[in-house]
N, C-alpha and C positions, 0 to 999 in steps of 0.2 A: 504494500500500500504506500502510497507517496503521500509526504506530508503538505506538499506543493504542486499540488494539483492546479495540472495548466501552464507547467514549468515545464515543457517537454523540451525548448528547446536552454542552452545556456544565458543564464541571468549573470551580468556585467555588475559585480557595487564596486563602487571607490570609496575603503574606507579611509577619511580624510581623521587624523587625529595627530596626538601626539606619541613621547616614549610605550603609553599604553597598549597602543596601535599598534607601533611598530613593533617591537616584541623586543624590546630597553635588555638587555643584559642573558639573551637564554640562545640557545643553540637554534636555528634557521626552522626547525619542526615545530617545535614548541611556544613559538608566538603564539598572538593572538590570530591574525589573519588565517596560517596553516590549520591550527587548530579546528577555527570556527568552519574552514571550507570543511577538514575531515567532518564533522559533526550533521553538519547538513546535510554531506552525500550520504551519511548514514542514515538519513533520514529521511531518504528518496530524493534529494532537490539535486538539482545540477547548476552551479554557480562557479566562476570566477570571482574570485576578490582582490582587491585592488590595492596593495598594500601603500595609503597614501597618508602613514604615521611618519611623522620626523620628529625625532628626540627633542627636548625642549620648545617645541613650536606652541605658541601661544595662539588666540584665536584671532588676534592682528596677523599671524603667521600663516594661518590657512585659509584667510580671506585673500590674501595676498596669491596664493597658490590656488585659488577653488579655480580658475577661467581653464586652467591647463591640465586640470586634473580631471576635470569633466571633458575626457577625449570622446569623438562621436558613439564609441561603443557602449558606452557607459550608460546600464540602465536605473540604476538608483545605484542612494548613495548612504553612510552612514557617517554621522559625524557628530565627531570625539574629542570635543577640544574646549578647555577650561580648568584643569590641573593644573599645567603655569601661571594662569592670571593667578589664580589662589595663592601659586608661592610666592608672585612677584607682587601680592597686595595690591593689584591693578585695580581702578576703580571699573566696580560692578557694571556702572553706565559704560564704560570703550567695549567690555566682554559683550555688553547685549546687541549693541550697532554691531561689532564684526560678526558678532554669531546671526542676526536679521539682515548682512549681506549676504552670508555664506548661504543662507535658505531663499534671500530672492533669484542666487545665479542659479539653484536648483529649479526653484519655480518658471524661472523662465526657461528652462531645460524639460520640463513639468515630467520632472522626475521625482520619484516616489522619496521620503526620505528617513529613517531612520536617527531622531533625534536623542541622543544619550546625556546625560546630564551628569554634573558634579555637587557633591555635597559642600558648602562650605563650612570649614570650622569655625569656633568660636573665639579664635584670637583675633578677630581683626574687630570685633567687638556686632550687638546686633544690629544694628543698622546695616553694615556693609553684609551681612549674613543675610537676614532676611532680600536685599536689594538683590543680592548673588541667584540665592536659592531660588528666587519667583521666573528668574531668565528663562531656564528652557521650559516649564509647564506653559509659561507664558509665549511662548515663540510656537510650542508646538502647535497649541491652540489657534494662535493666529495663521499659522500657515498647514495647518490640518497634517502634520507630519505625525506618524508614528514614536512613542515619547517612551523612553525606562529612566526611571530616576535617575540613575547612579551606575557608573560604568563600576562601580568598586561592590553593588549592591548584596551580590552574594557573599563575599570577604565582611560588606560591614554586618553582615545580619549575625554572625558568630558574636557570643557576649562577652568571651574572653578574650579581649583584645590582647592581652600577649602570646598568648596560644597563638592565634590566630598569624601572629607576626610570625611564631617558628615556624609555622606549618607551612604557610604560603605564602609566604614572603619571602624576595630575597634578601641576601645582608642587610640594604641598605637599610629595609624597612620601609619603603616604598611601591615600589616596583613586585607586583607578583612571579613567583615564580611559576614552571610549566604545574605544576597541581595547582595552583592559585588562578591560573588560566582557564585551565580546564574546569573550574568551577565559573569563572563569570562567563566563558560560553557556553555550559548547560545555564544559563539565568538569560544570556540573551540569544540564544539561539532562535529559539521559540519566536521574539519578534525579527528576526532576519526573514525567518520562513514567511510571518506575514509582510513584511516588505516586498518577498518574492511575489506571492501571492497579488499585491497592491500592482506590479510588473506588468505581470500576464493579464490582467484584467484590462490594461491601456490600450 
């Protein structure tokens, strides 16, 4: 049985993000992009993925790159960017303009989109928290994009947050490792497959 039914021929995503994306510190299988493709063909769909994670890219950084990453082939897209603004204390307002350009060059592309979201912490105090937090529910909404809270969601739902750092994490304590992966693509797999599914329907 296919779980992407209508997907018979290959689905194109460019996933645009940052170190998260790209697969920061693991051996070339073990990222997230390889990972997430194995997961899906396991689960009947036939997809390309577009590994368009760059280490430290912020989401002034992927606005910058969204016009050439959407090459003609490219049928949706996912996008994973707002971990850097949080380290670099960017204000909330530049994160929501680049992340509402990066969805209109989609929209004018009227490609399907898979919008992923960051938690922010409560060091920068609540004002720039709640401003942070409301960005992608609030973009998804406006531009009808498919939304998961949290690219860390599965990592952050463990209650032992230092368990949780041996297990799957690597050193740094940032950056998951391949079992830390393999858990947030069983958490986002599921809306990849309806992204595909959003694909086939256009």
């Amino acid at each position: 049985m296919s779980a992407a039914p209508g997907t018979a021929q290959t689905v194109t995503i460019a996933a645009l993000g940052d170190s998260l994306t790209q697969g920061y510190g693991l051996p070339q299988g073990d990222g997230f992009v390889p990972q997430l493709e194995a997961w899906i063909e396991a689960e009947g769909g036939d997809v390309t993925i577009v590994n368009a994670g760059v280490s430290g890219d912020t989401t002034a950084g992927g606005l910058a790159r969204v016009d050439w990453t959407l090459t003609p082939e490219v049928d949706a897209m996912i996008v994973a960017l707002g971990g850097n603004d949080l380290l670099r204390g960017i204000d909330p307002a530049a994160s929501r303009a680049n992340l509402d350009g990066i969805l209109q060059k989609a929209q004018e592309r009227d490609l399907p989109v898979l919008l992923v979201g960051m938690i922010a912490p409560g060091n920068y105090g609540p004002e720039f928290k709640a401003g942070f937090d409301a960005i992608y529910p609030d973009l998804a909404q406006t531009y009808g994009t498919l939304y998961a809270p949290s690219f860390l969601a599965a990592l952050e739902a463990f209650e032992d947050r230092q368990a949780t750092v041996r297990t799957y994490l690597q050193p740094d304590g940032i950056h998951p490792n391949a079992q830390g992966v393999q858990l947030i693509v069983e958490d986002l797999g599921p809306k990849v497959l309806e992204l595909m599914r959003r694909v086939a329907r256009e």
